[in-house]
C-alpha positions in Angstrom: -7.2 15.8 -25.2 -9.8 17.3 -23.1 -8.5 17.1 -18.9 -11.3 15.9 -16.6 -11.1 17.2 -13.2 -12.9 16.4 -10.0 -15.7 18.8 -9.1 -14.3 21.6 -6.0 -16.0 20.0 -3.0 -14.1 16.9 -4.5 -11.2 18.9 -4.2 -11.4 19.9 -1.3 -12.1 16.2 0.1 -9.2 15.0 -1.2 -6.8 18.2 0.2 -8.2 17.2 3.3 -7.6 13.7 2.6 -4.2 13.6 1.9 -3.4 15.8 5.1 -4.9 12.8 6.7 -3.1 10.5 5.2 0.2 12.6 5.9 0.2 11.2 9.6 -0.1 7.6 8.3 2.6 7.5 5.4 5.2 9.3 7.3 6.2 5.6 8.0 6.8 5.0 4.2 9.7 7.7 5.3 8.2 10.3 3.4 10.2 13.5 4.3 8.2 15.6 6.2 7.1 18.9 4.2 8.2 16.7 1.0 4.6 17.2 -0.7 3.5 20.4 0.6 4.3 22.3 -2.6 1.4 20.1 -4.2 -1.7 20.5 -1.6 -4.6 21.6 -3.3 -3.3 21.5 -6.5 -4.9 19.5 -9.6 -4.2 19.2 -13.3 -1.5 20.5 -14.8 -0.5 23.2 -11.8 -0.2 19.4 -9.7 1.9 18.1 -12.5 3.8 21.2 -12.3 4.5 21.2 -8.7 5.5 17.6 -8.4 7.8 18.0 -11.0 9.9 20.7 -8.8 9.7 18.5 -6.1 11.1 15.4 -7.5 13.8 16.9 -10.2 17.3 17.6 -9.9 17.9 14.3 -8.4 21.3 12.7 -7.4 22.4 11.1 -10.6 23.8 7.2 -10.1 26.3 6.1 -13.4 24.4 3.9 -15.2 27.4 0.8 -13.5 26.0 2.2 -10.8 22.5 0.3 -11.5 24.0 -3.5 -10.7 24.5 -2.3 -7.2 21.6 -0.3 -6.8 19.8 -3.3 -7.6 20.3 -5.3 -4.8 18.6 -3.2 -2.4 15.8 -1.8 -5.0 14.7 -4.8 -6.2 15.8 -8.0 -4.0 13.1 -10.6 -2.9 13.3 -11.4 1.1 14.9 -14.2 0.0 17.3 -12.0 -1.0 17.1 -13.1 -5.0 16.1 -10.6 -8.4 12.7 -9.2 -8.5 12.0 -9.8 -12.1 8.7 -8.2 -13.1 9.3 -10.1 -16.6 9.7 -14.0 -15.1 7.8 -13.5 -11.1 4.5 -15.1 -10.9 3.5 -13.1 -8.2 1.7 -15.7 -5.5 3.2 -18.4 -7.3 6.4 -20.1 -8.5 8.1 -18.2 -10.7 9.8 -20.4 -14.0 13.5 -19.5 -12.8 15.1 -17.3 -10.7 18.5 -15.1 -10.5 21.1 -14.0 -7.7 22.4 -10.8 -7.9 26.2 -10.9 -9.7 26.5 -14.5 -10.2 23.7 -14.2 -12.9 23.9 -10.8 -14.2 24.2 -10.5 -18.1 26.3 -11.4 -20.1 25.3 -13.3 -22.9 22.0 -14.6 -23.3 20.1 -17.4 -26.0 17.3 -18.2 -24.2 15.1 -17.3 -21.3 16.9 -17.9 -17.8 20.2 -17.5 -19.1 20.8 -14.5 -16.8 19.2 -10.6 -16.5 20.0 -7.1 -17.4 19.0 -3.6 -17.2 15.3 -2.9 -18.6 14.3 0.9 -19.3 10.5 0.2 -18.9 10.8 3.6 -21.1 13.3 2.7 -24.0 16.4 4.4 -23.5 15.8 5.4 -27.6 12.8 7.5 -26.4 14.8 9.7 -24.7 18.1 9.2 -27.0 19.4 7.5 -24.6 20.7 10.7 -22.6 21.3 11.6 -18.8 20.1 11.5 -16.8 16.9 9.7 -17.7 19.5 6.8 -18.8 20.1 6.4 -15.4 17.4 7.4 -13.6 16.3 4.1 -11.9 12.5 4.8 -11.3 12.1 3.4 -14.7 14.9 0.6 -14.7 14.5 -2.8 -13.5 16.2 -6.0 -13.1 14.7 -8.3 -15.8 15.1 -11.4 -18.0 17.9 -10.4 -20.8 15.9 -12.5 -23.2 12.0 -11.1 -22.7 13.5 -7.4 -22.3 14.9 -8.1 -26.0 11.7 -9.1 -27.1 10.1 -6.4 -25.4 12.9 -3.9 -27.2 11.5 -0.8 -27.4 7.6 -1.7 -27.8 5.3 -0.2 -26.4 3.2 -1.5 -23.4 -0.4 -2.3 -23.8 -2.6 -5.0 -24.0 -2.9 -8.4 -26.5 -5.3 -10.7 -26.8 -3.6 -12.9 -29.9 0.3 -13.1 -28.8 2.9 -14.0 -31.2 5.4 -14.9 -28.3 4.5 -15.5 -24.9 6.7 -15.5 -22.0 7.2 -18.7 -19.5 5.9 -16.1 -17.2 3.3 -15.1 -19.4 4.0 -11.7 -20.4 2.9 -11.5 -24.3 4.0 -9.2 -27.0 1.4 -9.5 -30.8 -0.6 -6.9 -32.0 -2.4 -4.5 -29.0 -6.1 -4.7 -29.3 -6.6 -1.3 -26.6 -9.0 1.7 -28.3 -6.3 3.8 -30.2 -3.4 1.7 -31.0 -2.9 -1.7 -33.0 1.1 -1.8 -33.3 3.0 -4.0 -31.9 2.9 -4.1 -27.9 3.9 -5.8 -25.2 2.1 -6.7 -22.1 3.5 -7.8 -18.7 1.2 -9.6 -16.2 -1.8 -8.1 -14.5 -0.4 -8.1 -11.0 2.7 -5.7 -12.3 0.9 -3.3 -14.7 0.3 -0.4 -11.8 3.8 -0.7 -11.0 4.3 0.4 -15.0 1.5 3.0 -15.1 2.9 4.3 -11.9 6.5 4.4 -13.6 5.4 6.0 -16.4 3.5 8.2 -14.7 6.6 9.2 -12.8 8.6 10.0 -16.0 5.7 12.2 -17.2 6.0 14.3 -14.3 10.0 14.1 -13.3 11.1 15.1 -17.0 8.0 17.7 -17.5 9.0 20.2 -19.6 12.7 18.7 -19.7 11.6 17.3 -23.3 12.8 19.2 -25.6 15.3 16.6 -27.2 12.6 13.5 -26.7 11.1 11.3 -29.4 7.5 11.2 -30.6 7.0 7.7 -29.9 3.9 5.0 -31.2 2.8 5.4 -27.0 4.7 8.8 -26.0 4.5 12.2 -27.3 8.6 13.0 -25.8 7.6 12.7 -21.7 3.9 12.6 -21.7 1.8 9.1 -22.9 -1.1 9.8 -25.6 -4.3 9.7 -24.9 -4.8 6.0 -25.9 -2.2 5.2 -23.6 -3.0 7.5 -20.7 -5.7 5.8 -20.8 -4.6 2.6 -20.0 -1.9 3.4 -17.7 -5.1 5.2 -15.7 -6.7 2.2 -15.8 -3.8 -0.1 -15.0 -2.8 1.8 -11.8 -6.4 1.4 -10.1 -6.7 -2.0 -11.4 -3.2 -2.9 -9.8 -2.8 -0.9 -6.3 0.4 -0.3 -4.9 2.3 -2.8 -3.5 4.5 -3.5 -0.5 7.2 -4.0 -3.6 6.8 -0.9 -4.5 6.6 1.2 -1.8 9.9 -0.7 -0.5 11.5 0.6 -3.6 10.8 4.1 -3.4 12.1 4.3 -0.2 15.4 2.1 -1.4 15.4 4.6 -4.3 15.0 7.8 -1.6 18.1 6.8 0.1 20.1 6.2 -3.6 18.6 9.6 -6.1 17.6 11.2 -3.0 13.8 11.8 -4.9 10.4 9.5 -4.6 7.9 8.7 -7.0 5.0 10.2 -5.9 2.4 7.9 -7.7 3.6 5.6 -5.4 3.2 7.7 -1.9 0.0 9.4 -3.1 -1.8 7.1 -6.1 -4.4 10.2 -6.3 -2.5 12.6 -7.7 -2.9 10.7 -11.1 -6.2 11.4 -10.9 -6.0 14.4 -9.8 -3.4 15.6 -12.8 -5.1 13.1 -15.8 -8.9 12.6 -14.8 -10.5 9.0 -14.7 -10.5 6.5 -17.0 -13.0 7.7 -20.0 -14.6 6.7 -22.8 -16.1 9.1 -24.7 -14.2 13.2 -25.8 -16.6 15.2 -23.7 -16.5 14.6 -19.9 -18.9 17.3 -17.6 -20.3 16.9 -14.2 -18.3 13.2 -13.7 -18.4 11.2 -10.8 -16.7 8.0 -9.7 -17.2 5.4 -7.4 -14.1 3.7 -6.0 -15.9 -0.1 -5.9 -19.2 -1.5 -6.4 -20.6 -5.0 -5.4 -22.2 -7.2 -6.9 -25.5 -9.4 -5.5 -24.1 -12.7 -5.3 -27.1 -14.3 -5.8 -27.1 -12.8 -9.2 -24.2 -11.8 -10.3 -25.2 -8.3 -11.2 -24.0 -4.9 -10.2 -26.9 -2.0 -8.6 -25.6 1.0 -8.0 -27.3 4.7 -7.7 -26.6 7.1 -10.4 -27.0 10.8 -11.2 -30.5 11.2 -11.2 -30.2 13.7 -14.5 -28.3 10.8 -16.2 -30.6 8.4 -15.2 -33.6 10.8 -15.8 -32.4 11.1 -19.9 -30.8 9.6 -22.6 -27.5 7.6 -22.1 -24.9 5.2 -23.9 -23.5 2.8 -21.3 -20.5 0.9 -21.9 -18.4 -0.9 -20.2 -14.0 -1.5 -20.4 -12.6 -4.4 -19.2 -8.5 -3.7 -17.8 -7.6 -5.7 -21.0 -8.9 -3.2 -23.3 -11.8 -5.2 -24.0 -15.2 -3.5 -24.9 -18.7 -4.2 -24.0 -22.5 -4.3 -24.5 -24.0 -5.1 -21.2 -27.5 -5.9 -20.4 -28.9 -3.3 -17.7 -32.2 -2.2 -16.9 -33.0 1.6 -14.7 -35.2 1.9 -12.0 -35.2 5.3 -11.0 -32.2 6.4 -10.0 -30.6 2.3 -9.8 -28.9 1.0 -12.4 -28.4 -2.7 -12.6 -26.0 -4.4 -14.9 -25.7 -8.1 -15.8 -22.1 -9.2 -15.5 -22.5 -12.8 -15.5 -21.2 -13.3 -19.0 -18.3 -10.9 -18.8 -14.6 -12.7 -18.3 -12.4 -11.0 -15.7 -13.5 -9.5 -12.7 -12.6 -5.5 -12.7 -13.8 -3.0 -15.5 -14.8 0.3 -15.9 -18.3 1.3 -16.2 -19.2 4.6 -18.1 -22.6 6.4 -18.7 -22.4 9.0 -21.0 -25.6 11.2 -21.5 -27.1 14.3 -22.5 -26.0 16.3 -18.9 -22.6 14.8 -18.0 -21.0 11.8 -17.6 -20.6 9.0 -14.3 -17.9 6.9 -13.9 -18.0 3.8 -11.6 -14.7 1.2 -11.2 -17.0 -2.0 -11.1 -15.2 -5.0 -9.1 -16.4 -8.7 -9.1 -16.3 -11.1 -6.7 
C-alpha cells in the first residue's frame, strides 16, 4: 500500500505544533522529554521512533489485570467501564462492581465480565508480553466478548446478533472485507483505532511469531482495515476516558499510548483516510460546515483539481459509499448532503493532478 504523507511546510506545521502543544499536555503527565525522539519525524521513521519509546515496558501477570482494572477502567462512580454494555450519555442495560462480578461463569449477557484482548490473544499466540499488555485489554461483558471471539472489528449494516448495548457482529459491509465482523458503538470506535494503532507501533518489528489474520498482517492492520481504524479515530476524538487511562496505565507498565497524547502521529505514520491507490499533492481539511439553510457543504478546493477532471466520492464512518449531487463554481465545491444518513464522512476528490481530502461534519 502506497503511504500518503503530508506535504513539508505541513511538516513543519505540525513539528511546531506539537512543541505547542507540549506546554498544554504536560498536565496529562506526559513525562517531560518522553516524545522528543519522534519530533519531525513522519511515516515509517515516526513509527520507528515511537516504537523505542514505548517498548520494553514493565510487564503486569496476566492475574495482575483484575487489579489493574480498578484504576484503568473504573467509572466515577467507581463501577466497570464496559466499552461492550456503556451507552455512553445514556443508561447503560446493566452494570458491574469490580470483584463481586468478575467472571466466572457466564449464560447470558449481565452475568458478570472478563478480560477482553481487543486484539485476540490467538493473533499473537497468545504469548508475553502482548498477553498481558493492558493497552489492548479491557474490562468487558463475558457474554459479548465470546461473541465477539476473535473477529475482527469493522462495520455491519445487517447484524446477526446485536448487543443490549448495541454492538453488532453479521457480515462487515467496509471496502475490502466481507467476513464476519464485529462492531462496537460509534462513541468507542477511536478508543479501538487508537488501541490498535498502539499495538502496531509497541510490537513493530517484534512480529516475527504473529498470525496473518482476516484484519492483521502479524502487528500491522491491512489496508482495508487501516483504513477504517483512520477513519474511526477522527470520527471518535479522544476522550477524558481515555486519556485517564493512559496515565492509570503510565503509573502500572510504566509506557503511554501515544495515539492517545498526540492523535496526529497516526496521520503522520499512515496518511488520511483514502479512497483511491494513487494519492499526490493531498490536502485535508479538519471540518467543514454546512449552510443551514440548505443543508449543503461549500468548501474551496485546489484550483488544478477543480480546474480538470475529477471523481468525487464520498465515505460515510460506517463504510457506507456514495454518489453525491455537487456542482463547481470556480474553485467552490458544493455538495448536497441532505439525503445522506449520519452526520460525519469523508469527502475525496480524486483527479488528474492529485487528490483533496476534506473530513465533512454535519450539523
Amino acid at each position: 500500500m502506497k503511504k500518503i504523507f503530508p506535504s513539508r511546510p505541513w511538516i513543519v506545521f505540525v513539528t511546531l505544533f506539537m512543541v505547542f502543544l507540549f506546554a498544554i499536555r504536560v498536565q496529562s503527565q506526559i513525562p517531560p522529554g518522553y516524545y522528543d525522539p519522534a519530533i519531525g519525524k513522519t511515516g515509517a521513521e515516526l513509527q520507528a521512533a515511537l516504537h523505542n519509546i514505548i517498548k520494553d515496558h514493565t510487564v503486569k501477570s496476566y492475574d495482575y489485570i483484575w487489579t489493574g482494572f480498578q484504576t484503568t477502567d473504573d467509572k466515577t462512580d467507581g463501577t466497570v467501564w464496559d466499552m461492550y454494555s456503556d451507552i455512553p450519555g445514556g443508561t447503560p442495560p446493566y452494570v458491574y462492581h469490580f470483584v463481586t462480578d468478575q467472571c466466572g461463569n457466564y449464560g447470558a449477557e449481565g452475568d458478570c465480565y472478563n478480560r477482553e484482548h481487543s486484539w485476540p490473544k490467538s493473533w499473537f499466540n497468545d504469548q508475553a508480553p502482548m498477553n498481558s499488555d493492558m493497552f489492548h485489554i479491557y474490562p468487558t461483558d463475558g457474554y459479548v466478548n465470546g461473541k465477539r471471539g476473535n473477529y475482527a472489528y469493522g462495520t455491519v449494516a445487517t447484524p446477526t446478533w446485536t448487543s443490549q448495548n448495541g454492538s453488532k457482529l453479521g457480515p462487515c459491509n467496509w471496502p475490502g472485507f466481507s467476513g464476519t465482523a464485529f462492531e462496537p458503538l460509534d462513541g468507542y470506535k477511536g478508543d479501538f483505532a487508537r488501541t490498535y494503532f498502539y499495538m502496531a507501533t509497541r510490537y513493530y518489528t517484534e512480529d516475527g511469531s504473529w498470525n496473518v489474520t482476516d484484519m492483521t498482517n502479524k502487528s500491522q492492520l491491512k489496508p482495508w482495515a487501516l483504513q477504517m481504524m483512520i477513519v474511526w479515530a477522527s470520527a471518535d476524538p479522544v476522550s477524558t476516558k481515555e486519556t485517564d487511562r493512559n496515565n492509570a496505565l503510565y503509573s502500572i507498565q510504566n509506557n503511554r499510548n501515544p495515539f492517545i497524547d498526540y492523535p496526529e502521529y497516526a496521520n503522520l505514520i499512515w496518511g488520511y483516510p483514502v479512497g483511491i491507490a494513487d494519492q499526490k499533492n493531498s490536502d485535508y481539511k479538519l471540518s467543514v460546515y454546512p449552510n443551514p439553510a440548505t443543508d449543503r457543504f461549500s468548501l474551496s478546493i485546489p484550483a488544478a483539481i477543480a480546474a480538470g477532471n475529477f471523481t468525487i466520492m464520498i465515505i460515510s464512518t460506517s463504510g457506507m459509499k456514495f454518489n453525491p449531487n455537487y456542482a463547481v463554481d470556480g474553485n467552490t465545491l458544493t455538495v448536497d448532503v441532505r439525503s445522506l444518513p449520519g452526520s460525519v464522512y469523508f469527502l475525496i476528490l480524486a483527479g488528474e493532478t492529485g487528490t483533496y481530502h476534506a473530513k465533512l461534519v454535519k450539523e
